[in-house]
PALUM-464718 format. One record per atom (N, C-alpha, C): chain; residue in three letters; y, x, z; atom name. Coordinates in steps of 0.1 Angstrom, whole numbers. Example, Ala and Ser with C-alpha at 12.3 -4.5 7.8 and 13.67 -1.06 7.14 Angstrom:
PALUM-464718
PALO chain res    yy    xx    zz atom
PALO     A ALA   -57   132    78    N
PALO     A ALA   -45   123    78   CA
PALO     A ALA   -33   132    78    C
PALO     A SER   -22   128    71    N
PALO     A SER   -11   137    71   CA
PALO     A SER     0   129    79    C
***
This chain:
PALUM-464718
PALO chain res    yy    xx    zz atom
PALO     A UNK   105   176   170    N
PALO     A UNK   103   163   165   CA
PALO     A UNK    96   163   151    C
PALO     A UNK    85   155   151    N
PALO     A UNK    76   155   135   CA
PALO     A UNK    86   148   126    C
PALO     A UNK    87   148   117    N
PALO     A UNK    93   143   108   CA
PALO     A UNK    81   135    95    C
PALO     A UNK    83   126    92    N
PALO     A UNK    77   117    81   CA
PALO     A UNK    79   125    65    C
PALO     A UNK    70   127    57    N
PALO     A UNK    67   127    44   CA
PALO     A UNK    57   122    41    C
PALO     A UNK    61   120    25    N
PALO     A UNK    55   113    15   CA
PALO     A UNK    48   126     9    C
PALO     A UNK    34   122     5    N
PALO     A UNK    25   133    -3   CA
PALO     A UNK    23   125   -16    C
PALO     A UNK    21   130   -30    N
PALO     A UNK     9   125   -38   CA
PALO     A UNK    -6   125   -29    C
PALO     A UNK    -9   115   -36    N
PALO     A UNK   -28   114   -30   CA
PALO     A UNK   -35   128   -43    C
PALO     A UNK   -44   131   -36    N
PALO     A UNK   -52   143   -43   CA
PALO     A UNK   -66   137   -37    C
PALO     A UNK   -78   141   -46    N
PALO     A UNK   -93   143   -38   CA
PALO     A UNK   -89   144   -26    C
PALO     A UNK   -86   159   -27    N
PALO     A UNK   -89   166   -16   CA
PALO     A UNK   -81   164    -2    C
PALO     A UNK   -77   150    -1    N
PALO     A UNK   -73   140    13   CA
PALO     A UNK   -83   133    17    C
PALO     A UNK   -95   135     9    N
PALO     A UNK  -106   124    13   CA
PALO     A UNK  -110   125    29    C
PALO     A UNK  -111   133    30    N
PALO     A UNK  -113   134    49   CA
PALO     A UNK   -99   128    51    C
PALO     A UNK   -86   133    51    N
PALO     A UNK   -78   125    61   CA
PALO     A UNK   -77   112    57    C
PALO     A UNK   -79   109    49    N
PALO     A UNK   -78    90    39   CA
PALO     A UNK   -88    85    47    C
PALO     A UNK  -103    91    51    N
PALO     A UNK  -112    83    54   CA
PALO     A UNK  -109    84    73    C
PALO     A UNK  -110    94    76    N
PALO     A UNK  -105    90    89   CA
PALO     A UNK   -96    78    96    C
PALO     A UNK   -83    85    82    N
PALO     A UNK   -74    72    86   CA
PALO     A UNK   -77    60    87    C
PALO     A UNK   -85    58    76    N
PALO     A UNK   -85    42    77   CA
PALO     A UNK  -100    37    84    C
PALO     A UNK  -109    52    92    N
PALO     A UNK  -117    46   107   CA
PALO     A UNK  -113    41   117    C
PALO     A UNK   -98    49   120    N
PALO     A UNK   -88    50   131   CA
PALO     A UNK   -86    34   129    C
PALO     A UNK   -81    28   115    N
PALO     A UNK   -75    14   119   CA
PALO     A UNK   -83     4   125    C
PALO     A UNK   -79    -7   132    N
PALO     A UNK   -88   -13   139   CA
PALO     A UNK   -94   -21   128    C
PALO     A UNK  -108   -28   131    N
PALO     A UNK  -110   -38   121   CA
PALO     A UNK   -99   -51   118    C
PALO     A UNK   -95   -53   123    N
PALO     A UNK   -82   -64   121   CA
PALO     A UNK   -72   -60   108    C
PALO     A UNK   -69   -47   111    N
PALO     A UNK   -61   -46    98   CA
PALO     A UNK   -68   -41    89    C
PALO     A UNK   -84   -35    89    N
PALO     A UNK   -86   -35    76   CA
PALO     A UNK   -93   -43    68    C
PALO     A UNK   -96   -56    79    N
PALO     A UNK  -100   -76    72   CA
PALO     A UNK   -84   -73    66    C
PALO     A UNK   -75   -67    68    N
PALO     A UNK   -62   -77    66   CA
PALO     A UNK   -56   -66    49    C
PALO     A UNK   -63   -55    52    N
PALO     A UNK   -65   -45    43   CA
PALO     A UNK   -67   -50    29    C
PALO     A UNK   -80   -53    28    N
PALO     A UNK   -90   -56    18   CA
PALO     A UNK   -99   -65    13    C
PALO     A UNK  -101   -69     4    N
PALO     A UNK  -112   -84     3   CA
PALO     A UNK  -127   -75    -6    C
PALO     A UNK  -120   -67    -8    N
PALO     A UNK  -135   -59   -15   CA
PALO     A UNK  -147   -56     0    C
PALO     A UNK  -142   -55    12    N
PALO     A UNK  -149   -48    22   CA
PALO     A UNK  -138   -42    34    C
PALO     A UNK  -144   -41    44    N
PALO     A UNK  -137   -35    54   CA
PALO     A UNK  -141   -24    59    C
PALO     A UNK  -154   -16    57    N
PALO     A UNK  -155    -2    57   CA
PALO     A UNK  -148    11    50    C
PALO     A UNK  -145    21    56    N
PALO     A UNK  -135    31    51   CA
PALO     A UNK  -139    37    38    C
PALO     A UNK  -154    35    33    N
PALO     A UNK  -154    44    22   CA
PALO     A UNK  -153    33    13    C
PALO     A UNK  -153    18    11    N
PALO     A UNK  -153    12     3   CA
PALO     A UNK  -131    11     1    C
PALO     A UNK  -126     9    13    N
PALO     A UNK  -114     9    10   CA
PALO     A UNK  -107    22     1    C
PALO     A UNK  -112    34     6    N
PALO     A UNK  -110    50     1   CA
PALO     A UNK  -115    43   -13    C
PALO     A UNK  -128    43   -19    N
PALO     A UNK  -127    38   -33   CA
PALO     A UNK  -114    33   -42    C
PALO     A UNK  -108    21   -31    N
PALO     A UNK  -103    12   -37   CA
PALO     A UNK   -93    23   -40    C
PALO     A UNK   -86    32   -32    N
PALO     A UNK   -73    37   -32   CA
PALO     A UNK   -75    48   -43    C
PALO     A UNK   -86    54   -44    N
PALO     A UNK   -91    67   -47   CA
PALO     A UNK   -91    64   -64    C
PALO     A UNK   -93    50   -68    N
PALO     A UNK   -97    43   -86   CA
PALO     A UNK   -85    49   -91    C
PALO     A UNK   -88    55  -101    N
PALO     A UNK   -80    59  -115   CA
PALO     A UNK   -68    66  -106    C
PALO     A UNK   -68    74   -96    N
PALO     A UNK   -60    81   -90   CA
PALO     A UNK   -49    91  -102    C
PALO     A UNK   -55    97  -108    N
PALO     A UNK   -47   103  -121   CA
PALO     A UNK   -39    95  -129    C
PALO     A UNK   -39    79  -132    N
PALO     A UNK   -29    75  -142   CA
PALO     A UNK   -25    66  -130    C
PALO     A UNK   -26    65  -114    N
PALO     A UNK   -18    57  -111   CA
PALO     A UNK    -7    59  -101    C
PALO     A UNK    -1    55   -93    N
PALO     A UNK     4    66   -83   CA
PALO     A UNK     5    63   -66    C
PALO     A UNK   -11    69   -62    N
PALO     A UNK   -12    67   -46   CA
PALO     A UNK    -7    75   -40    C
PALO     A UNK    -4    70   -28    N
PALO     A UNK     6    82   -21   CA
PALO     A UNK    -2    80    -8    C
PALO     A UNK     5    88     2    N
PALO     A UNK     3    91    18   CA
PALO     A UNK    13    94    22    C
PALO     A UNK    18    88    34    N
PALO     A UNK    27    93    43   CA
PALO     A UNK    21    99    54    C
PALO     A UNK    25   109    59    N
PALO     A UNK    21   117    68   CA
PALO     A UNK    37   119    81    C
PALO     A UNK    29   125    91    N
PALO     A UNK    41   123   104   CA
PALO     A UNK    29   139   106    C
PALO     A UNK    41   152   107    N
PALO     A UNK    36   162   111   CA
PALO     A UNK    22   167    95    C
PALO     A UNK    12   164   102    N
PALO     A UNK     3   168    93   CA
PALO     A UNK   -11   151    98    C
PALO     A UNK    -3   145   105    N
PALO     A UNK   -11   132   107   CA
PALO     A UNK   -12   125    94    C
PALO     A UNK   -21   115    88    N
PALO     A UNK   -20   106    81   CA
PALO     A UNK   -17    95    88    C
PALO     A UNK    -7    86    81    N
PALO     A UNK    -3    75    91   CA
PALO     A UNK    -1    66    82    C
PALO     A UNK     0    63    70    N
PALO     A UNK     5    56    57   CA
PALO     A UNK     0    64    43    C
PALO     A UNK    -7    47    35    N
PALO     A UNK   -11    51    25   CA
PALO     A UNK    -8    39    18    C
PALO     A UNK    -2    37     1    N
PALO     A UNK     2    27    -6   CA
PALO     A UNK    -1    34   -20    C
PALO     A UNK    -3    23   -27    N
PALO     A UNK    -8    25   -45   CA
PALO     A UNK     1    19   -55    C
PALO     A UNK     3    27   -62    N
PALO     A UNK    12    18   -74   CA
PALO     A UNK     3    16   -91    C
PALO     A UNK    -3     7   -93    N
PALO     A UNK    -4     8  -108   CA
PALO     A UNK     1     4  -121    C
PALO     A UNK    -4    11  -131    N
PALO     A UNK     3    -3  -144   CA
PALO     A UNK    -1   -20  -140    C
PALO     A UNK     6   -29  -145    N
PALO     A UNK     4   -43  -143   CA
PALO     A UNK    11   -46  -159    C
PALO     A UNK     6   -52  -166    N
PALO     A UNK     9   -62  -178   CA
PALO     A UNK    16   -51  -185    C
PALO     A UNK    26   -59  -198    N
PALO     A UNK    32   -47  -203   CA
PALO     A UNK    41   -42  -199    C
PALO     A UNK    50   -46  -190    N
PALO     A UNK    61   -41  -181   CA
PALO     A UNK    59   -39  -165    C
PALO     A UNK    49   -38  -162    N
PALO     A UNK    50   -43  -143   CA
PALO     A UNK    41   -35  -136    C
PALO     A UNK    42   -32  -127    N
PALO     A UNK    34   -25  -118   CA
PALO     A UNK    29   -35  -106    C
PALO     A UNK    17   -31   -96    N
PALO     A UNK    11   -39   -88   CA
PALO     A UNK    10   -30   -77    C
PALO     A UNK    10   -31   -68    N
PALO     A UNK    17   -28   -53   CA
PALO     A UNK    -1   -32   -49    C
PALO     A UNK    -9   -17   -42    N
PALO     A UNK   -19   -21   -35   CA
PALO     A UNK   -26   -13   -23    C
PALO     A UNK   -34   -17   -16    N
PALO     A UNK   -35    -4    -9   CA
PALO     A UNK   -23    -3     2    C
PALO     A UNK   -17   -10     7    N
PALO     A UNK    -7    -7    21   CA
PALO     A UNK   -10    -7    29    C
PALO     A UNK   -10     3    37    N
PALO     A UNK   -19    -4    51   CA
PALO     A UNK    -4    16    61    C
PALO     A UNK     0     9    73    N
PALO     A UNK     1    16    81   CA
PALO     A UNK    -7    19    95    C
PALO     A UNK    -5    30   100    N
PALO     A UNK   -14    30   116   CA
PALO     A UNK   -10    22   124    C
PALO     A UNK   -22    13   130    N
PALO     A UNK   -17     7   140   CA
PALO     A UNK   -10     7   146    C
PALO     A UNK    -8    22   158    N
PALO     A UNK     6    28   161   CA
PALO     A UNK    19    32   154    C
PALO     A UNK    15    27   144    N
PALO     A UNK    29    35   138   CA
PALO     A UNK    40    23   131    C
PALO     A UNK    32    13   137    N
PALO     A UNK    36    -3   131   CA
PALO     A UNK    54    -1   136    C
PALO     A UNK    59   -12   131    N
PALO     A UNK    76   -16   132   CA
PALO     A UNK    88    -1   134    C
PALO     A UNK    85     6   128    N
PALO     A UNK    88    19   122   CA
PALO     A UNK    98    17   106    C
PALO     A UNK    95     9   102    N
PALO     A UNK    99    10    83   CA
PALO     A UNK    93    17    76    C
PALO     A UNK    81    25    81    N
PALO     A UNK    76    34    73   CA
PALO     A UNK    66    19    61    C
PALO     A UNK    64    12    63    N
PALO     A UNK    61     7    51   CA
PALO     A UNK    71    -2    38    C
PALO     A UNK    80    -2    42    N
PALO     A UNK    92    -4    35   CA
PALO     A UNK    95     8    30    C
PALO     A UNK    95    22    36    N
PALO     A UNK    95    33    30   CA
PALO     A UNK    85    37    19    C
PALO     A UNK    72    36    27    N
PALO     A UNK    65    34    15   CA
PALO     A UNK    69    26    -1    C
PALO     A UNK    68    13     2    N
PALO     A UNK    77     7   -10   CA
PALO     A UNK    85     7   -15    C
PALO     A UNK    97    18   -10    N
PALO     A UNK   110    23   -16   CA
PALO     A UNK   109    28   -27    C
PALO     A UNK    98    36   -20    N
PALO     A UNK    89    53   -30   CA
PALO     A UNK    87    44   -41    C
PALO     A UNK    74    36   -39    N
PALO     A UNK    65    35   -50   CA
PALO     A UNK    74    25   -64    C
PALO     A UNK    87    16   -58    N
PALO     A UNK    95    10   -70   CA
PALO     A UNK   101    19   -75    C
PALO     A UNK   105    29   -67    N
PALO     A UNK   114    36   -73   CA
PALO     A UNK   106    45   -84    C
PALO     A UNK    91    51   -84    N
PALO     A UNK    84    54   -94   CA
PALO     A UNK    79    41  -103    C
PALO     A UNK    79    31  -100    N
PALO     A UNK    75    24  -114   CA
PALO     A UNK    87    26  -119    C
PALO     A UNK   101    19  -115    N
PALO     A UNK   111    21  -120   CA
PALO     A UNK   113    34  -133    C
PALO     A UNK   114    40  -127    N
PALO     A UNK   110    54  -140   CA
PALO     A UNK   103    57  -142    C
PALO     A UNK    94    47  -144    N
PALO     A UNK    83    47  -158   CA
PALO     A UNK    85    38  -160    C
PALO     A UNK    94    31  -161    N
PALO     A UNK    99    16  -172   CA
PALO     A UNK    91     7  -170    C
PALO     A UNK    88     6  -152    N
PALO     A UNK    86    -9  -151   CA
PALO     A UNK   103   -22  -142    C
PALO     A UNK    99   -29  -152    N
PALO     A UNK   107   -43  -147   CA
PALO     A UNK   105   -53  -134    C
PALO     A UNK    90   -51  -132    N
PALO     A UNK    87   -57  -120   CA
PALO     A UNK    75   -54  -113    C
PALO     A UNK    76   -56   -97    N
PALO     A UNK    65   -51   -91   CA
PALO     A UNK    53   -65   -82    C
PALO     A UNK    38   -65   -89    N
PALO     A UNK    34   -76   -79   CA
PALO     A UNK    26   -69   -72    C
PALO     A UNK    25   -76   -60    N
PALO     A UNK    15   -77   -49   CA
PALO     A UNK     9   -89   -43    C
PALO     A UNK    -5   -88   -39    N
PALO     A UNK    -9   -99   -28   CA
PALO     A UNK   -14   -97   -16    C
PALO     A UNK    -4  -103   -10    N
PALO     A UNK    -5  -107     1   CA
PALO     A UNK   -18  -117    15    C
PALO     A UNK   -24  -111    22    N
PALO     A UNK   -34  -118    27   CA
PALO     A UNK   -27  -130    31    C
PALO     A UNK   -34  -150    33    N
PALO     A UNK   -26  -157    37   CA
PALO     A UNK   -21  -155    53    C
PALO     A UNK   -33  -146    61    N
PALO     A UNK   -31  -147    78   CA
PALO     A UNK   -26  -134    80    C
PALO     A UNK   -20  -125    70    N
PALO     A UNK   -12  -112    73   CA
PALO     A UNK     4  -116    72    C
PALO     A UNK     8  -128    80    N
PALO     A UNK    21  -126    82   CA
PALO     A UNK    35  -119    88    C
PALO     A UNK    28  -106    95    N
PALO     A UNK    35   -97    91   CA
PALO     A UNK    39   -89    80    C
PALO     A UNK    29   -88    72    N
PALO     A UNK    28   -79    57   CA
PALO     A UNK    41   -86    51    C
PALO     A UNK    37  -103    53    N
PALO     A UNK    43  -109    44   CA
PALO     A UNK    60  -106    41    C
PALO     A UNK    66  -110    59    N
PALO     A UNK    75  -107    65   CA
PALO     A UNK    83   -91    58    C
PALO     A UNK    74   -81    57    N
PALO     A UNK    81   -67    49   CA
PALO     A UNK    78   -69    39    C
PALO     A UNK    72   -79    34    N
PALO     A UNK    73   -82    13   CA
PALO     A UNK    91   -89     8    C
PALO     A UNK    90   -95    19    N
PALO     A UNK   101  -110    17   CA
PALO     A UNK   113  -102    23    C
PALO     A UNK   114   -87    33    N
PALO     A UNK   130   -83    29   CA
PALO     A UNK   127   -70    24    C
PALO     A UNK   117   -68    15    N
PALO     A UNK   117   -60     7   CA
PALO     A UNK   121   -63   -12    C
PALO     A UNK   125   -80    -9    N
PALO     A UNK   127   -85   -20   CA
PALO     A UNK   114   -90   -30    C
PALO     A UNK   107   -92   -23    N
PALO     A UNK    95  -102   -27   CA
PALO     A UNK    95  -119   -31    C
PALO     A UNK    91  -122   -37    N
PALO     A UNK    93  -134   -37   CA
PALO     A UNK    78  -139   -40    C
PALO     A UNK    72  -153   -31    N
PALO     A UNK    60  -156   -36   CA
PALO     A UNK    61  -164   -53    C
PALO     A UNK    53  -160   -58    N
PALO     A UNK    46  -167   -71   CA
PALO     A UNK    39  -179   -71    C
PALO     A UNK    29  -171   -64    N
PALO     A UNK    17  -182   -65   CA
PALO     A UNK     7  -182   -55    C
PALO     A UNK    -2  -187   -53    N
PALO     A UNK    -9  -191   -39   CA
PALO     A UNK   -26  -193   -46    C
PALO     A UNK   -33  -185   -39    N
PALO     A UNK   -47  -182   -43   CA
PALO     A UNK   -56  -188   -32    C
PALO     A UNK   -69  -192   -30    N
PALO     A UNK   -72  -191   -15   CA
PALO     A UNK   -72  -185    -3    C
PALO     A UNK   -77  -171    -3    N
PALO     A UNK   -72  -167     5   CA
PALO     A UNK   -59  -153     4    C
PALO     A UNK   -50  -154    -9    N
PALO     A UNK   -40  -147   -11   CA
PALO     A UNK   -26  -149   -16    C
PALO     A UNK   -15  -147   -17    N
PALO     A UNK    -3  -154   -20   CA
PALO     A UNK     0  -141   -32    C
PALO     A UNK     1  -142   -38    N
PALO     A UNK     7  -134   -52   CA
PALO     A UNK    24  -136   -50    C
PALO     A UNK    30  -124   -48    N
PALO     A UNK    41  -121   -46   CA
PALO     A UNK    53  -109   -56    C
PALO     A UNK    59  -115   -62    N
PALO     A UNK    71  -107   -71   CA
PALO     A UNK    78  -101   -67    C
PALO     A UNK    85   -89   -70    N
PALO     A UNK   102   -82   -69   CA
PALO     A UNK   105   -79   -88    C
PALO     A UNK   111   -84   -89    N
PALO     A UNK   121   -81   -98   CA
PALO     A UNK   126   -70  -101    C
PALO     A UNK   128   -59  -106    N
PALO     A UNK   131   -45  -106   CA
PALO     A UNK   151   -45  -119    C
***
């Protein structure tokens, strides 16, 4: 049986990061990203200031199957970016896992709260924000800006 871990992101995942997110269908990576939906523009997104922030991968075996970002946000808060699991690997918790990880690292680095935004037609995302202890903020055109409290 493979077993799930969490990795630091390094460079040198760029082949599996970029595969990964070929593999996803275009659906989830419209539901991904508003910068673009191609893999090397999302890999960008995940890949920015990789040294002061903290991207991770979840892996199943030596698969990549999940990838999430945590940054600084304001002077106390971190921002939650970059989620995306495999299509197949959907209603698992591995993305609630993922966000376990990444509060529990702002948390010790002395953040108080975590935001993210949410796409408005990604109502599943939304659904693992809201019993992940999310709460919406505010509402953008096409994004809902969403809190946890830490």
């Amino acid at each position: 049986m493979l077993e799930y871990n969490l990795r630091p992101f390094t460079p040198r995942q760029k082949k599996n990061v970029i595969d990964f997110l070929t593999e996803l269908s275009v659906k989830t990576r419209k539901l991904l990203s508003v910068s673009g939906i191609d893999p090397e523009s999302i890999y960008m997104s995940f890949r920015e200031d990789w040294e002061r922030t903290w991207p991770i991968c979840l892996y199943r075996g030596e698969k990549l199957v999940g990838i999430g970002k945590l940054s600084p946000h304001g002077q106390d808060g971190v921002y939650l970016s970059c989620l995306v699991i495999a299509d197949k690997e959907h209603h698992k918790g591995l993305g609630s896992r993922i966000i376990e990880y990444l509060i529990a690292i702002g948390m010790l680095n002395g953040a108080t709260s975590v935001t993210l935004e949410a796409r408005k037609e990604n109502k599943k995302a939304q659904l693992c924000f809201n019993r992940n202890g999310f709460k919406y903020t505010s509402e953008q055109e096409e994004t809902f800006t969403m809190v946890r409290r830490l």
